[in-house]
GUMI-555095 format. One record per residue: residue number from 1; y, z, x negated of N, C-alpha, C in turn. Coordinates in Angstrom, 2 decimals, padded with zeros to 5 digits, m for minus. Example, Ala and Ser with C-alpha at 12.3 -4.5 7.8 and 13.67 -1.06 7.14 Angstrom:
> n, nY, nZ, nX, caY, caZ, caX, cY, cZ, cX
> 1, m005.69, 007.80, m013.19, m004.50, 007.80, m012.30, m003.30, 007.80, m013.20
> 2, m002.25, 007.08, m012.85, m001.06, 007.14, m013.67, 000.03, 007.87, m012.90
***
This chain:
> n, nY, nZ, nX, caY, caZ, caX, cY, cZ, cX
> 1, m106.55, m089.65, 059.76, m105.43, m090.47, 059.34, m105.22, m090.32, 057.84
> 2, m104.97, m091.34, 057.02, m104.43, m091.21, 055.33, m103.18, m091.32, 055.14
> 3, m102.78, m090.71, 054.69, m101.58, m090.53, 054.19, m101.19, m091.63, 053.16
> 4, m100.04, m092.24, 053.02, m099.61, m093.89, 052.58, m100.30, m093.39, 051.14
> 5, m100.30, m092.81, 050.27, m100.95, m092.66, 048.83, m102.20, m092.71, 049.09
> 6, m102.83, m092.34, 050.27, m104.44, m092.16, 050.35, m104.67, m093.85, 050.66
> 7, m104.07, m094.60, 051.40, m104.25, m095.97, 051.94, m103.69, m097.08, 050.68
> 8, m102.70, m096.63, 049.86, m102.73, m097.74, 048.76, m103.55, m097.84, 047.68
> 9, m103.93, m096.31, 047.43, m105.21, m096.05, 046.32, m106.43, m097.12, 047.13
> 10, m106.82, m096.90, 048.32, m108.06, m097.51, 048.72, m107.55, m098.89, 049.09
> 11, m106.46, m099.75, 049.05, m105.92, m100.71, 049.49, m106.59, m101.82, 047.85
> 12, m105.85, m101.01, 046.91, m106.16, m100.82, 045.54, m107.40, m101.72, 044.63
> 13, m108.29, m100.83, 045.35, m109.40, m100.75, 044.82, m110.56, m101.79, 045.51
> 14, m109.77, m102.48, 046.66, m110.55, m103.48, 047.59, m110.17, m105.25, 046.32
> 15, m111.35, m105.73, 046.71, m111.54, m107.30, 045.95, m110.62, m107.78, 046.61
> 16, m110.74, m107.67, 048.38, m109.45, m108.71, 048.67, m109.33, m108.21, 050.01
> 17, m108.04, m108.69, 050.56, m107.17, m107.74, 051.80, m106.92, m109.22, 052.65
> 18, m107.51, m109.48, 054.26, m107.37, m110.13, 055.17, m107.01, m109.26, 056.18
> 19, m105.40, m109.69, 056.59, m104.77, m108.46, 057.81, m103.76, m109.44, 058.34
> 20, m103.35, m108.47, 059.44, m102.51, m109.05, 060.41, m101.14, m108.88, 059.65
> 21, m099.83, m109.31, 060.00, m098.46, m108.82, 059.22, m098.27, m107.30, 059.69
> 22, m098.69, m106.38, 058.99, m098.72, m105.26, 059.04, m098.05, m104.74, 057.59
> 23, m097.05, m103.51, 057.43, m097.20, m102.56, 056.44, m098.23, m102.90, 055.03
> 24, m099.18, m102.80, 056.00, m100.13, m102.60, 054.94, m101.13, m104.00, 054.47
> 25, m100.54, m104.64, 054.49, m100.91, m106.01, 054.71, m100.20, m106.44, 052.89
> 26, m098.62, m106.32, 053.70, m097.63, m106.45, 052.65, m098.07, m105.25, 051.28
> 27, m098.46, m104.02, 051.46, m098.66, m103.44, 050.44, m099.79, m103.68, 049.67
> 28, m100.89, m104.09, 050.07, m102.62, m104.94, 049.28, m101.43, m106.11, 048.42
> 29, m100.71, m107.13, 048.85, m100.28, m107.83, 048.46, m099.23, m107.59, 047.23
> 30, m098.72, m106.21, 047.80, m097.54, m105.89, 046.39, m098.75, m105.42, 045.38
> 31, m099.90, m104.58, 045.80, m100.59, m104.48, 044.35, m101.48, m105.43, 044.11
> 32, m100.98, m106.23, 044.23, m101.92, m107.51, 043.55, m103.33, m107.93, 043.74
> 33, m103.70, m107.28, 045.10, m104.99, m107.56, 045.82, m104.89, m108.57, 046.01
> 34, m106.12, m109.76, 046.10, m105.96, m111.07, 046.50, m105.77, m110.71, 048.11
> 35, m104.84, m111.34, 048.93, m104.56, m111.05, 050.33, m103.81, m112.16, 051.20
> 36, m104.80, m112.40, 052.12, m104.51, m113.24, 052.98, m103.91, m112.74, 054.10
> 37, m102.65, m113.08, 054.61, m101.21, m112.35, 055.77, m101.93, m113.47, 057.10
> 38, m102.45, m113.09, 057.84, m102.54, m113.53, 059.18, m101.51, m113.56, 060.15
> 39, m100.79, m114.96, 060.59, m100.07, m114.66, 061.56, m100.54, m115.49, 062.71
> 40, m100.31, m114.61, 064.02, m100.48, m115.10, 065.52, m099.16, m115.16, 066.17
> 41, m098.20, m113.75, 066.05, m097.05, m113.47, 066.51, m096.28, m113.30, 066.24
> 42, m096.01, m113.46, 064.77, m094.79, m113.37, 064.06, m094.85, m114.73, 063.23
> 43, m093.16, m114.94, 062.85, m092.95, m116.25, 062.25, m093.35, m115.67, 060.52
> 44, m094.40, m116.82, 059.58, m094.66, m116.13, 058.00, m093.29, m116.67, 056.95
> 45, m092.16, m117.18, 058.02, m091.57, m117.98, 057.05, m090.23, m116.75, 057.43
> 46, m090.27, m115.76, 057.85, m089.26, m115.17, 058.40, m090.57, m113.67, 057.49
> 47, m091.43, m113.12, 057.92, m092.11, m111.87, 057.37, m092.76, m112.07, 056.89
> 48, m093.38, m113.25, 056.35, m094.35, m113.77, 054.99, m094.21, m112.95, 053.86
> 49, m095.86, m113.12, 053.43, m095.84, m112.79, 051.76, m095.47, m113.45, 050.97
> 50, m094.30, m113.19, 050.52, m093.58, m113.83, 049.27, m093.88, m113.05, 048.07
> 51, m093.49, m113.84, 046.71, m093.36, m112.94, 045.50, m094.56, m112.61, 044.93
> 52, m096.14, m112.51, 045.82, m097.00, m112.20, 045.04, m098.00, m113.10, 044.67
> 53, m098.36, m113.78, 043.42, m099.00, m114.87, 043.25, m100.50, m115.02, 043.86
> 54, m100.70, m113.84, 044.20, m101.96, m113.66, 045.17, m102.45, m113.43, 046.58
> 55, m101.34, m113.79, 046.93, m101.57, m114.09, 048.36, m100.98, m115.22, 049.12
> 56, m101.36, m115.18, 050.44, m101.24, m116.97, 051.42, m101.30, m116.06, 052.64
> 57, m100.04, m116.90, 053.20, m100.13, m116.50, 054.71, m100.43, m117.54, 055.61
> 58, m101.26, m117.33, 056.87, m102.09, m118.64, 057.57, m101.73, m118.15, 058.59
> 59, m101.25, m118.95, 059.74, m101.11, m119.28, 060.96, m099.55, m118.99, 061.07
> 60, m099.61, m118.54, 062.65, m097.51, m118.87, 063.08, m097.80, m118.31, 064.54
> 61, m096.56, m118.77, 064.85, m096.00, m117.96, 066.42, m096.89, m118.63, 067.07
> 62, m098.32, m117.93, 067.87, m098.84, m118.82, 069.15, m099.82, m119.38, 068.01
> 63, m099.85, m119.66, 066.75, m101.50, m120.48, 066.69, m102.39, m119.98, 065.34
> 64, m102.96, m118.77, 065.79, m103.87, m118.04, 064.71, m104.43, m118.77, 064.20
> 65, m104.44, m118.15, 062.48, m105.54, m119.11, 061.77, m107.21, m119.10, 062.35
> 66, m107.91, m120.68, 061.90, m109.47, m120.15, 062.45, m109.91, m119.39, 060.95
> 67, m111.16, m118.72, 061.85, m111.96, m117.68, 061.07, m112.25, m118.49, 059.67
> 68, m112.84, m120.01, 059.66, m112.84, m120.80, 058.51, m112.05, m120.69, 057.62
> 69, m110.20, m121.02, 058.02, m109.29, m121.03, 057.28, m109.36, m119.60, 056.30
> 70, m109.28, m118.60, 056.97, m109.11, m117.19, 056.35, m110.14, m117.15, 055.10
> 71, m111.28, m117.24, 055.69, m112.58, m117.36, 054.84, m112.12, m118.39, 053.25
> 72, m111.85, m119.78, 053.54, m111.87, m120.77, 052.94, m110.50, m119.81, 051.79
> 73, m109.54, m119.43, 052.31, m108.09, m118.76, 051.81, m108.76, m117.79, 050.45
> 74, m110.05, m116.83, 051.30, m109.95, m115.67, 050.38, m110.98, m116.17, 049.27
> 75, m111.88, m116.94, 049.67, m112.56, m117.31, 048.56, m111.68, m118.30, 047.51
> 76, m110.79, m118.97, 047.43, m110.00, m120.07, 046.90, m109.06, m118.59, 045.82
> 77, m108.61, m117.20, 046.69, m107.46, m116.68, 046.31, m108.77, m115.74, 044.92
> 78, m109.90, m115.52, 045.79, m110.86, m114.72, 044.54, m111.17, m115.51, 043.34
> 79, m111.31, m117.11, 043.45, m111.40, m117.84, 042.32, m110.69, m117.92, 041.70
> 80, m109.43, m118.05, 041.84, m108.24, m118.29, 040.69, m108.05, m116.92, 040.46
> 81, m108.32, m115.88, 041.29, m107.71, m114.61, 040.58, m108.72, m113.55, 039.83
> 82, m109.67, m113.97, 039.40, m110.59, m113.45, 038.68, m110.16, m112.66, 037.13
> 83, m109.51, m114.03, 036.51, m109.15, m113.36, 035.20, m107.40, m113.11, 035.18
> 84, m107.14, m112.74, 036.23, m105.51, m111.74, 036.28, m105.56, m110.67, 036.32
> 85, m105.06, m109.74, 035.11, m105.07, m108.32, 034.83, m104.34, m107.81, 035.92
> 86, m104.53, m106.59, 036.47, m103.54, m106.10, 037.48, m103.56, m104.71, 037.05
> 87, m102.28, m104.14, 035.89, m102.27, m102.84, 035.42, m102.46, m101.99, 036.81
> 88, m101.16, m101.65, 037.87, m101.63, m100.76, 038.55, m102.64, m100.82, 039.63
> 89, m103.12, m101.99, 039.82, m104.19, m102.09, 040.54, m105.25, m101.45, 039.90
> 90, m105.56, m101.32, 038.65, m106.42, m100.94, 037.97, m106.12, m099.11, 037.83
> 91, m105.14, m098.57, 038.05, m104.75, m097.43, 038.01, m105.07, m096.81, 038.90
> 92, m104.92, m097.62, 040.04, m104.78, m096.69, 041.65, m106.76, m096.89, 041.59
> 93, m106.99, m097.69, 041.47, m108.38, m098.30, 041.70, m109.52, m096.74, 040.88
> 94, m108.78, m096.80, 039.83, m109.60, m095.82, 039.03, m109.21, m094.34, 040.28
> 95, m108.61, m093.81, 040.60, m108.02, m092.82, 041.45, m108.73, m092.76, 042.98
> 96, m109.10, m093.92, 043.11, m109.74, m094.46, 044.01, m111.23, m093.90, 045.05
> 97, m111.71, m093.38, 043.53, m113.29, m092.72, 043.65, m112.98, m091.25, 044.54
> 98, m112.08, m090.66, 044.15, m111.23, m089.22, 044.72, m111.36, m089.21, 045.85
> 99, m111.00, m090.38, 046.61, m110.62, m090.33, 047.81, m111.87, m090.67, 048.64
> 100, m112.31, m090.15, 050.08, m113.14, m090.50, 050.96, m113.18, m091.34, 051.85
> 101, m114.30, m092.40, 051.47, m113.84, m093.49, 052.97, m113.78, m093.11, 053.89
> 102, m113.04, m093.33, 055.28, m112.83, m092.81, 056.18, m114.09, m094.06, 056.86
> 103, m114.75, m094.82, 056.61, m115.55, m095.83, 057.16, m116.87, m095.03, 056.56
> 104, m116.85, m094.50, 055.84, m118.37, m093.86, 055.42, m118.84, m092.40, 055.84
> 105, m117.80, m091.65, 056.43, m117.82, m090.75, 057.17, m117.79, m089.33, 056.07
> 106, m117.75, m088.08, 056.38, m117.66, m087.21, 055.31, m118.65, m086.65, 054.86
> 107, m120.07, m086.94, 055.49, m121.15, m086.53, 055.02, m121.89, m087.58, 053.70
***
């Protein structure tokens, strides 16, 4: 398990964040990860990503986005966001290397 500093450093340091309305969904999005908010079961107009110019939330109560949409979302959100500086994204990102993927295992 990571501890919330271990998961925003590596949240951080990702090109772009496709998740369900989760915690951590909303936090890729506060640091300025390009991030697409998936909804199936919650309303996005009630727990949507607001406020961050880099992200889009797709689908609603009962009708998930298709795999296309998401796809079509993150490539559209990586093009325009190429040349946007993101100070602490760039902070946590550098901090980033410290930490061990938990997907790459510890060896």
């Amino acid at each position: 398990a990571l501890r919330l500093e271990e998961a925003a450093t590596l949240l951080a340091g990702a090109h772009a964040v496709a998740g369900l309305d989760t915690g951590l969904t909303h936090l890729a999005a506060a640091l300025n990860v390009p991030t697409v908010g998936i909804y199936c079961a919650t309303d996005p107009r009630a727990t949507g990503i607001y406020g961050c110019p880099r992200a889009v939330n797709l689908g609603d109560i009962g009708r998930p986005p298709a795999v296309r949409e998401v796809t079509v979302a993150l490539e559209q959100l990586l093009a325009s966001s190429r040349d946007i500086p993101s100070p602490l994204n760039d902070q946590l990102s550098a901090r980033s290397r410290d930490i061990p993927s938990p997907l790459m295992g510890e060896g």
